[in-house]
C-alpha positions in Angstrom: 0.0 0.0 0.0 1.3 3.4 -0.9 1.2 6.2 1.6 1.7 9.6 1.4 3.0 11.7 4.6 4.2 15.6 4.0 5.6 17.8 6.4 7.1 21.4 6.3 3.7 23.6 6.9 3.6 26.4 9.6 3.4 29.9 9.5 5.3 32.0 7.8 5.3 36.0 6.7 4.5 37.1 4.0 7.1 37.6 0.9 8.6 34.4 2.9 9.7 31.2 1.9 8.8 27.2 3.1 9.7 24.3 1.7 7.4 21.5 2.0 8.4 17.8 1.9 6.7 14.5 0.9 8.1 11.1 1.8 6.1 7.8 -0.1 6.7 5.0 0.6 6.6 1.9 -1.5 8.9 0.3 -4.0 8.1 1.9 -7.5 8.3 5.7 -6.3 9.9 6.3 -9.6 6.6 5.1 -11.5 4.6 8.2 -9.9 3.7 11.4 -11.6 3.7 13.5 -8.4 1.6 16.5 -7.6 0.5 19.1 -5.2 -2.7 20.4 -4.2 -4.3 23.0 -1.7 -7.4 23.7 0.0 -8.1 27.0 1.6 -10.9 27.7 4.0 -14.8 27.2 2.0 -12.9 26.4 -1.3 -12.2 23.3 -3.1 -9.2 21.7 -3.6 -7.0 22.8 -6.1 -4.2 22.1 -8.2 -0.7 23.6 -7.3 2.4 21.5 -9.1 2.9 18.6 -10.9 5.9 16.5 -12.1 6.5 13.8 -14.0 8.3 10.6 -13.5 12.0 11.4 -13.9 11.3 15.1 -12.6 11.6 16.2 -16.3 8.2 17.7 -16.8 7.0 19.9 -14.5 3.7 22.1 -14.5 2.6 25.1 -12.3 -0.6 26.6 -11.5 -0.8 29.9 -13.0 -1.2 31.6 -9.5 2.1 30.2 -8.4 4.3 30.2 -11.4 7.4 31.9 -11.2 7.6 31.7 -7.1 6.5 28.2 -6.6 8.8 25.0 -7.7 8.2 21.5 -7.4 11.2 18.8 -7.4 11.7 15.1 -7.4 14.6 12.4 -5.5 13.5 9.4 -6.6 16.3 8.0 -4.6 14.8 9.5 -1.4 11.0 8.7 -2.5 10.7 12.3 -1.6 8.5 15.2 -3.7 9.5 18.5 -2.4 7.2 21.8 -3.0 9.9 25.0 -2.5 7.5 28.3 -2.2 9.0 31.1 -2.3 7.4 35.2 -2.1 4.4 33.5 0.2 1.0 35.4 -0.4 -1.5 35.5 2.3 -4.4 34.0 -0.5 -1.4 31.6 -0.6 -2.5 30.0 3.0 -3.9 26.6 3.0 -3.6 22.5 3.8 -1.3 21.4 1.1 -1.5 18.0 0.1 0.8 15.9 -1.8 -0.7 13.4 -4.0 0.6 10.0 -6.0 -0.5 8.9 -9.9 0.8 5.6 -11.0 1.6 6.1 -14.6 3.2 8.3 -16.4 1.5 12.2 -16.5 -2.3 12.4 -17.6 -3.2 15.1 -19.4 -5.5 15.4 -16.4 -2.5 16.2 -14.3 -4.2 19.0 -12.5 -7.8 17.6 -11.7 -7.3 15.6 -8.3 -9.5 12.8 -9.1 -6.3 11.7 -11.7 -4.4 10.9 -8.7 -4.3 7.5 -6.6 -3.0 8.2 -3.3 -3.5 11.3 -1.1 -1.3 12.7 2.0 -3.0 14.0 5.3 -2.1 17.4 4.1 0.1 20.0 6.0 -1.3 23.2 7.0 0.3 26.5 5.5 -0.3 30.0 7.0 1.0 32.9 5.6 0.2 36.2 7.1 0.3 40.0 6.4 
C-alpha cells in the first residue's frame, strides 16, 4: 500500500519562503507522476504543481508560477514543494498526492491521482 505523509507547513510571513516535503513510501516511487494540491478555507481543492516521473516535466498553477517550484529524488521517495514570495491567499492544507503512470493530461484535476497525503497546513500572514 502506498502512503503519502508531507511535512514542512507552519506559519510564515508574507514575501517568505517554506519548503514542503513529501516522503512515499513503496517500491516503485519512480513510476509516480507526483503532484500538489491546496485547499483553503470554504474552497475546493485545487491544483498547485505537478511533475513527471524522472522530474523532467514539470507544470505550475498559473497563480504560483514563477515563485513556486516542485522537485523530485527518486532515490529519497521524496517530492518537495519550495514556495518562495508566500501570499497571504497563498495560506492553505497542502496536500501531496501520487498517480501511477506516467503524466495524464489530467494532471491538474485531483481525481487523476491514486493516493493522497494527510495534508500540511500553510499559513501565511500579512
Amino acid at each position: 500500500q502506498v502512503q503519502l505523509v508531507e511535512s514542512g507547513g507552519g506559519l510564515v510571513q508574507a514575501g517568505g519562503s517554506r519548503r514542503l516535503s513529501c516522503v512515499v513510501s513503496g517500491r516503485t516511487f519512480s513510476t509516480y507522476t507526483m503532484g500538489w494540491f491546496r485547499q483553503a478555507p470554504g474552497k475546493d481543492r485545487e491544483f498547485v504543481a505537478a511533475i513527471s516521473w524522472s522530474g523532467g516535466s514539470t507544470y505550475y498553477a498559473d497563480s504560483v508560477k514563477g515563485r513556486f517550484t516542485i522537485s523530485r529524488d527518486n532515490a529519497k521517495n521524496t517530492v518537495d514543494l519550495q514556495m518562495d514570495s508566500l501570499k497571504p491567499e497563498d495560506t492553505a492544507v497542502y496536500y501531496c498526492a501520487a498517480q501511477a503512470g506516467p503524466i495524464p493530461f489530467t494532471f491538474s484535476r485531483a481525481r487523476a491521482y491514486d493516493y493522497w497525503g494527510q495534508g500540511t497546513q500553510v499559513t501565511v500572514s500579512s
